[in-house]
C-alpha positions as a LaTeX table, in Angstrom:
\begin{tabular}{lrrr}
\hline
Residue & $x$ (\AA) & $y$ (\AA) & $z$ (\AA) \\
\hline
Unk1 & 90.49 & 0.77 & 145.79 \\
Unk2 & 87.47 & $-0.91$ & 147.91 \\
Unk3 & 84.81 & 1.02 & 149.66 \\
Unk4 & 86.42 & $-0.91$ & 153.00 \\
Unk5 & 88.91 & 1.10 & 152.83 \\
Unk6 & 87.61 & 4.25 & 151.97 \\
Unk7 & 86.96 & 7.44 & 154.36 \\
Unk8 & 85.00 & 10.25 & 153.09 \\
Unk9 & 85.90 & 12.25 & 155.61 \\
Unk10 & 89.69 & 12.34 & 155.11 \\
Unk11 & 88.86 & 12.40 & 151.46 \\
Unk12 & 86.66 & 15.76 & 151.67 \\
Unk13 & 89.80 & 16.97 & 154.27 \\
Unk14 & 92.32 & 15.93 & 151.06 \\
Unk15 & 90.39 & 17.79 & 148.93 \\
Unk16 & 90.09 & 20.89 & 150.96 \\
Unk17 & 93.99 & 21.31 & 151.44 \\
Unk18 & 94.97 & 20.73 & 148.06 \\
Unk19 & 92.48 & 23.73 & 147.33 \\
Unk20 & 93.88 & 26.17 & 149.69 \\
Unk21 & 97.49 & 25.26 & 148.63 \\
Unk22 & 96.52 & 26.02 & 145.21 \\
Unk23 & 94.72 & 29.06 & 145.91 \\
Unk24 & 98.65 & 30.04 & 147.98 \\
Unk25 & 100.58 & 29.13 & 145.04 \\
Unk26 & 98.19 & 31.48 & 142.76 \\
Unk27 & 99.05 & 34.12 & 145.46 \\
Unk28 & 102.15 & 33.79 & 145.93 \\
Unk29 & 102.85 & 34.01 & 142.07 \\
Unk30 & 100.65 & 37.15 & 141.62 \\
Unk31 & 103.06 & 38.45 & 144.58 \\
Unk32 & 105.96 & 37.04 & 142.81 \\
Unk33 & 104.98 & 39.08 & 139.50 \\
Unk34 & 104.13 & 41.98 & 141.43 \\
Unk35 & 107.69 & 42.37 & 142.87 \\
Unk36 & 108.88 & 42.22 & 139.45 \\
Unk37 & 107.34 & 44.82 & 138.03 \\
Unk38 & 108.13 & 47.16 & 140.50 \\
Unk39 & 111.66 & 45.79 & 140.62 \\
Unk40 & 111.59 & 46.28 & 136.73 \\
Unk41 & 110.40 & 50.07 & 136.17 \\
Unk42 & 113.50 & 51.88 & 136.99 \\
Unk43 & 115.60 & 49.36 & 134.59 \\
Unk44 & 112.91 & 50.03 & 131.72 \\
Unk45 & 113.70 & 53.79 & 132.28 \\
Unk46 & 117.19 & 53.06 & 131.63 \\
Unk47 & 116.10 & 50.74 & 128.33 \\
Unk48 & 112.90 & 52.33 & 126.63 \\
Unk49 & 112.28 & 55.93 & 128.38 \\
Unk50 & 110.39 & 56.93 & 131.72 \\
Unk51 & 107.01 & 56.49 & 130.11 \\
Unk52 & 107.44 & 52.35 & 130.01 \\
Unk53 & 109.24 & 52.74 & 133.88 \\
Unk54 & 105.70 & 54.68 & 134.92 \\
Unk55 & 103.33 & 52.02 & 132.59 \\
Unk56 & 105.16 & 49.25 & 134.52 \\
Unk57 & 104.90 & 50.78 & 137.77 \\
Unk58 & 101.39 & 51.66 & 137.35 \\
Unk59 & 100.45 & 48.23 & 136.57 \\
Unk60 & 102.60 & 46.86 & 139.15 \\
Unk61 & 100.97 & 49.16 & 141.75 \\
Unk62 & 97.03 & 48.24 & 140.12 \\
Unk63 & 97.98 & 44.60 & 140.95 \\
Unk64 & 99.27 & 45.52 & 144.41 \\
Unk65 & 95.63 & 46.85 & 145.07 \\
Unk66 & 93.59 & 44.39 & 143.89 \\
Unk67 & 95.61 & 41.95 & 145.89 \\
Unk68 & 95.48 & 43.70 & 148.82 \\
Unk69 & 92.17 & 44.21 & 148.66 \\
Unk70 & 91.23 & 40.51 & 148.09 \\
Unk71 & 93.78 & 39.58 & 150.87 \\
Unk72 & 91.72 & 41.65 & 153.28 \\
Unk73 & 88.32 & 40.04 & 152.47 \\
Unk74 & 89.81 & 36.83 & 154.22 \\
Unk75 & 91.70 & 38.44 & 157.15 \\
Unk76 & 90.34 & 39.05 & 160.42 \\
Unk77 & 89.33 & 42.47 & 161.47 \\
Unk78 & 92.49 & 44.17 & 162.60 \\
Unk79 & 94.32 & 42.51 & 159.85 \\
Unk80 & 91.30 & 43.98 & 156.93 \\
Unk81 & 91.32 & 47.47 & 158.08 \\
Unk82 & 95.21 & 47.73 & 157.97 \\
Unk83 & 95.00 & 46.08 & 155.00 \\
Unk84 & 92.22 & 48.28 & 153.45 \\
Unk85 & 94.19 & 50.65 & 154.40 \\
Unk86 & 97.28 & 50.16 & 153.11 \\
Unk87 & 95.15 & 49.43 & 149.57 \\
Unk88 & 94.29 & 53.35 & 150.12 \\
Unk89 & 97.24 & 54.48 & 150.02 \\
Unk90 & 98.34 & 52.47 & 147.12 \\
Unk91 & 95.60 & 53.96 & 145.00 \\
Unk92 & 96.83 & 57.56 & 145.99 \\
Unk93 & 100.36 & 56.51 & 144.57 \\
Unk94 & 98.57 & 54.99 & 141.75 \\
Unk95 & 96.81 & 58.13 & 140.92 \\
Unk96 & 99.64 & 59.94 & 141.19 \\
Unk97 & 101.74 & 57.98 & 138.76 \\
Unk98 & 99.44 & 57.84 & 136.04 \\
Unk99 & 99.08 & 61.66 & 136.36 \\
Unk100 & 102.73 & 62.02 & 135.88 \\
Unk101 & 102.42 & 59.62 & 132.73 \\
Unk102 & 99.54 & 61.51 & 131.62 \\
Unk103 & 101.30 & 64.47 & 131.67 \\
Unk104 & 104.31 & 63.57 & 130.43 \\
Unk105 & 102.18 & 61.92 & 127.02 \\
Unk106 & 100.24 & 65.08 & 126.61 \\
\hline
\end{tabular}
C-alpha cells in the first residue's frame, strides 16, 4: 500500500487493540482452565482417590490466586483491594487443602 494512504496513528491504535484482545483471550482461557479444575476435583475423587481431587483443587485454587492477583494490579482502587482481598482468602483455602493432602500422604 502507498504512504498516501497510510495513517500512523490508526495504525499504532490497530496495534494497541489487537494487544489487549489478546492479552483477554489469554485471560479468559486461564479462567476457562481454572473452572475446570475446580469443576474436575470431585469427579477425580470418584476416578483415582481424594488425593488427585485435593492435587487438582490445589492447583486450581494456586491459579485462582495468581490471577487474581494480576487482575488487581490493573483495576482501580476499590476494585484492587476487593480483589486483593479475595486473593487472601483464596490462599487460606489453599493452605488448608494442601494440609489436608499433606496429611492424608503422611
Amino acid at each position: 500500500m502507498s504512504d498516501l494512504f497510510q495513517n500512523k496513528d490508526y495504525q499504532d491504535t490497530d496495534a494497541e487493540l489487537f494487544r489487549a484482545r489478546q492479552r483477554e483471550q489469554r485471560v479468559n482461557l486461564k479462567a476457562f482452565l481454572l473452572t475446570i479444575a475446580i469443576v474436575m476435583a470431585p469427579f477425580l475423587a470418584l476416578l483415582f482417590g481424594i488425593e488427585a481431587a485435593l492435587v487438582v483443587l490445589a492447583a486450581g485454587l494456586a491459579f485462582t490466586v495468581w490471577l487474581t492477583w494480576m487482575a488487581s494490579n490493573t483495576s482501580g482502587p476499590v476494585q484492587r483491594s476487593r480483589l486483593r482481598t479475595m486473593a487472601i482468602l483464596n490462599v487460606f483455602l489453599l493452605v488448608a487443602v494442601v494440609a489436608l493432602l499433606v496429611g492424608m500422604l503422611v
